[in-house]
C-alpha positions in Angstrom: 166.2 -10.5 126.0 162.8 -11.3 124.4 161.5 -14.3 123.9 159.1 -13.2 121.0 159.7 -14.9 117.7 162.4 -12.5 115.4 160.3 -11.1 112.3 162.5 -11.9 109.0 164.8 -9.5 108.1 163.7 -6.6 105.5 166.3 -4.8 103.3 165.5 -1.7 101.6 168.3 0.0 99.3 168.7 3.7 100.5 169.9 4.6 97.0 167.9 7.9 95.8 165.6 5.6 93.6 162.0 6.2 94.2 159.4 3.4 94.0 157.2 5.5 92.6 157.3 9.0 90.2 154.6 11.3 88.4 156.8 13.5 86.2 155.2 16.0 84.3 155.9 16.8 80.6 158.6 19.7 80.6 156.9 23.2 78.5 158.7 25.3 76.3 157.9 29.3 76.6 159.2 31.8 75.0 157.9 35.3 75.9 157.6 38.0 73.2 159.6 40.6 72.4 157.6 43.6 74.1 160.6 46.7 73.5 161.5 47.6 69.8 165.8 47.7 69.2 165.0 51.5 68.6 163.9 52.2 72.0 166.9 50.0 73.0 169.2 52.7 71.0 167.7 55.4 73.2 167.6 54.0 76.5 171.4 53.2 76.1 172.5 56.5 75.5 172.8 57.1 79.4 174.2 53.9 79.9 176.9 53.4 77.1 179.6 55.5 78.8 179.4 53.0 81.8 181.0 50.1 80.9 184.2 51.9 80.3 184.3 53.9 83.3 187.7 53.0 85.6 187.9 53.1 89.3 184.5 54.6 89.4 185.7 58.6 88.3 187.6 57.8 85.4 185.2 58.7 82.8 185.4 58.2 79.0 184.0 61.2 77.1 180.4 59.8 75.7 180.9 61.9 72.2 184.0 58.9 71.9 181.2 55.5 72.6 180.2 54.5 69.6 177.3 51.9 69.3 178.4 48.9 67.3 175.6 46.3 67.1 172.6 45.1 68.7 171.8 41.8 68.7 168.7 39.9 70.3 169.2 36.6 72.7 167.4 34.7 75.4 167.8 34.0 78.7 166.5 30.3 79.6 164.9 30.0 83.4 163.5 26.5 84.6 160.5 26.8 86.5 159.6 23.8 88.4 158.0 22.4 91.7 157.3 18.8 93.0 157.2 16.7 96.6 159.2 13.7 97.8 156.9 11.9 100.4 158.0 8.7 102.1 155.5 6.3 104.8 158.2 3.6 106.1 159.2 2.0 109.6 162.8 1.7 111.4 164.1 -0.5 114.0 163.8 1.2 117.4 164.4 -0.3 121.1 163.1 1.3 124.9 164.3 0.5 127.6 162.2 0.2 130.4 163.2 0.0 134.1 161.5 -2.6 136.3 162.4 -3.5 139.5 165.5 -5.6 141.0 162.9 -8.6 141.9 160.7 -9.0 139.0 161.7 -12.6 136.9 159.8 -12.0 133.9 157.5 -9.1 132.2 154.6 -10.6 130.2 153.8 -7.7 127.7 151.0 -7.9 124.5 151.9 -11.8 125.3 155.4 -11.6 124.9 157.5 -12.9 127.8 161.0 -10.5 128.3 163.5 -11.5 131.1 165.0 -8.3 133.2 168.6 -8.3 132.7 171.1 -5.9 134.8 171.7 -2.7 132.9 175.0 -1.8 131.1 175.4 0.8 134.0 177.0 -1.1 136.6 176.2 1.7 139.2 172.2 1.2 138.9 171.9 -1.5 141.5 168.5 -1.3 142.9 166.7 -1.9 139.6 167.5 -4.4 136.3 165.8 -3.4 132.7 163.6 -4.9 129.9 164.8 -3.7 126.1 162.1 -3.6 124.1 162.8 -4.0 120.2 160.4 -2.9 117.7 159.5 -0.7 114.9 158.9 2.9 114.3 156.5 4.5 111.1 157.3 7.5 110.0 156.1 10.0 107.2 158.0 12.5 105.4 157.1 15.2 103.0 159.4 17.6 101.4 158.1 20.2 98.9 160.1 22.5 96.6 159.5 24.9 94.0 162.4 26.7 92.2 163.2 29.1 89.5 166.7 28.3 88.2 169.0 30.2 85.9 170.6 28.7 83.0 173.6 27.8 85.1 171.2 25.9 87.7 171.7 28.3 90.4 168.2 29.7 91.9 167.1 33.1 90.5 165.2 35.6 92.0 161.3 35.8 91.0 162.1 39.8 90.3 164.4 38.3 87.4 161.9 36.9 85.2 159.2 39.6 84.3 155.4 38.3 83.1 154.8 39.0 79.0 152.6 36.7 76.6 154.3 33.8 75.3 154.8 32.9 71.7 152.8 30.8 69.5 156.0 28.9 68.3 158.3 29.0 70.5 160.9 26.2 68.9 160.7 27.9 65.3 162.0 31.0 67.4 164.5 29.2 69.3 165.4 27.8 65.9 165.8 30.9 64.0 168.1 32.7 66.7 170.2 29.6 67.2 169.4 29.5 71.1 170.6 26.1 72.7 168.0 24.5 74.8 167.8 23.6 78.4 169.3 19.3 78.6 166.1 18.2 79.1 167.0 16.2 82.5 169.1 19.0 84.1 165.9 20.8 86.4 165.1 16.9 87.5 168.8 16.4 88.8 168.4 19.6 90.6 165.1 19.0 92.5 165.9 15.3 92.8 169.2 16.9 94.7 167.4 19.2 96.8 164.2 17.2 98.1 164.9 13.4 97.4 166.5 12.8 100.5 165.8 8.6 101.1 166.2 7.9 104.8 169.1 5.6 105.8 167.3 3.5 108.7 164.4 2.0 106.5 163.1 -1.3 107.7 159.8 -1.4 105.8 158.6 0.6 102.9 155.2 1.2 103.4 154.7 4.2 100.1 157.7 6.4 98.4 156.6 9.4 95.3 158.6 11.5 93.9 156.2 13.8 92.0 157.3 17.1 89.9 153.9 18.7 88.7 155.1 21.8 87.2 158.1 22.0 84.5 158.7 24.9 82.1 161.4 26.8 80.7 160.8 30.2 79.8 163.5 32.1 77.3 162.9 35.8 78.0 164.5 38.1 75.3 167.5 40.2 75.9 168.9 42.9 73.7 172.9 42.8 73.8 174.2 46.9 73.1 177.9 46.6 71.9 179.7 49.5 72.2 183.3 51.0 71.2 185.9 53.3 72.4 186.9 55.1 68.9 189.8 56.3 70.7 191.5 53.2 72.7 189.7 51.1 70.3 188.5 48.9 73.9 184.6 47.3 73.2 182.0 46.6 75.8 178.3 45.4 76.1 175.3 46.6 78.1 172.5 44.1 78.2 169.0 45.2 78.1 165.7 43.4 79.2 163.1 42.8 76.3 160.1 42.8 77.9 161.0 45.8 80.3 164.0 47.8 78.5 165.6 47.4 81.7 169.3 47.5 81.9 170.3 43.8 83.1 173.1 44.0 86.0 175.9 41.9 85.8 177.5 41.5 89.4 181.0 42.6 89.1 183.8 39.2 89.3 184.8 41.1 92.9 181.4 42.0 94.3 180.0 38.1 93.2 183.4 36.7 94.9 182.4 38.3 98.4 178.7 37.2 98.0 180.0 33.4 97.8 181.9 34.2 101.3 179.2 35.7 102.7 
């Protein structure tokens, strides 16, 4: 329909590959332990009966709940933000009606013969098609907290203390298994790093995290026994807070997913 000379063919792989990235180095934080195991004792005195409770009445007698162990843990969360931002062009065509007479439209000094249009019921005009490109930009920014699992965690989760001076000697000495260090970059990279399928031209691509951390709060784990069915559970406390951490029950989690 056009008379113009074709440009040469461009083809750009829509694989999740960015031409460019800016990854930050990933921090290690470990917060301090702000609650002494003694006030842990205490605060899960009120608590220890709990765990063993059936069909929310059934009640053990708390004289019977002994207190086993506690032992100290922590919790990894991955804190981390970045930006996928894309400048590229795409095909694109317009069709313009002109009317049924006119030979030949002479446009930026292109010549482009009216042809009837696919619509055999439009009689009283024909249409010029008009190829060309399209530039577009794109900017997606994220920032996520992440539990160990990868699943986003609320900001309430993961209270503020001062951090420790060596954080992998204390990792080291309580055994704690750190965070694969790729596994918050597969998650943003899911989330944001969405390539476009109808690139032409490439004009700029970045993929940029600037902020990677993961901080290890401490938890204290209460283990607690029946003396008189012999049955053991565990009530997890916060570190930082003495807070008791809630475990959603396997019921009351399956009806969040279906919500």
């Amino acid at each position: 329909m056009t008379k113009a000379v074709s440009e040469e063919k461009i083809v750009v792989s829509t694989e999740t590959m960015p031409s460019v990235e800016k990854v930050a180095e990933r921090k290690t934080i470990v917060y301090e332990t702000r609650i002494d195991p003694t006030v842990i004792k205490v605060a899960g005195e009120k608590f220890k009966a709990q765990p063993f409770t059936r069909f929310g009445f059934m009640k053990p007698n708390p004289k019977d709940i002994r207190l086993v162990s506690i032992t100290k843990r922590y919790e990894p969360y991955m804190v981390i933000s970045g930006k996928y931002a894309i400048d590229y062009y795409r095909k694109c065509a317009y069709t313009v009606k002109v009317d049924k007479k006119v030979l030949q439209v002479i446009l930026l000094k292109h010549k482009f013969e009216p042809k009837q249009p696919i619509d055999s019921a439009a009689k009283d005009y024909n249409v010029v098609k008009l190829e060309g490109e399209e530039r577009l930009v794109n900017e997606v920014k994220a920032s996520l907290i992440l539990d160990s699992s990868g699943q986003e965690a609320a900001l309430k989760k993961l209270p503020s203390a001062p951090s420790e001076r060596n954080p992998k000697k204390i990792l080291a000495t309580f055994g704690v298994k750190e965070i694969a260090p790729d596994t918050d970059l597969k998650i943003i990279r899911s989330k944001i790093l969405k390539r476009p399928k109808d690139i032409s031209r490439l004009v700029t691509e970045l993929f940029e995290v600037n902020e990677r951390a993961v901080i290890y709060t401490p938890r204290f784990r209460v283990l607690y026994r029946n003396v008189k069915t012999g049955e053991e559970k565990t009530v997890e406390f916060d570190g930082i807070t003495a807070e008791r951490i809630q475990r959603p029950r396997p019921f009351a989690h399956f009806l969040e997913k279906l919500a």
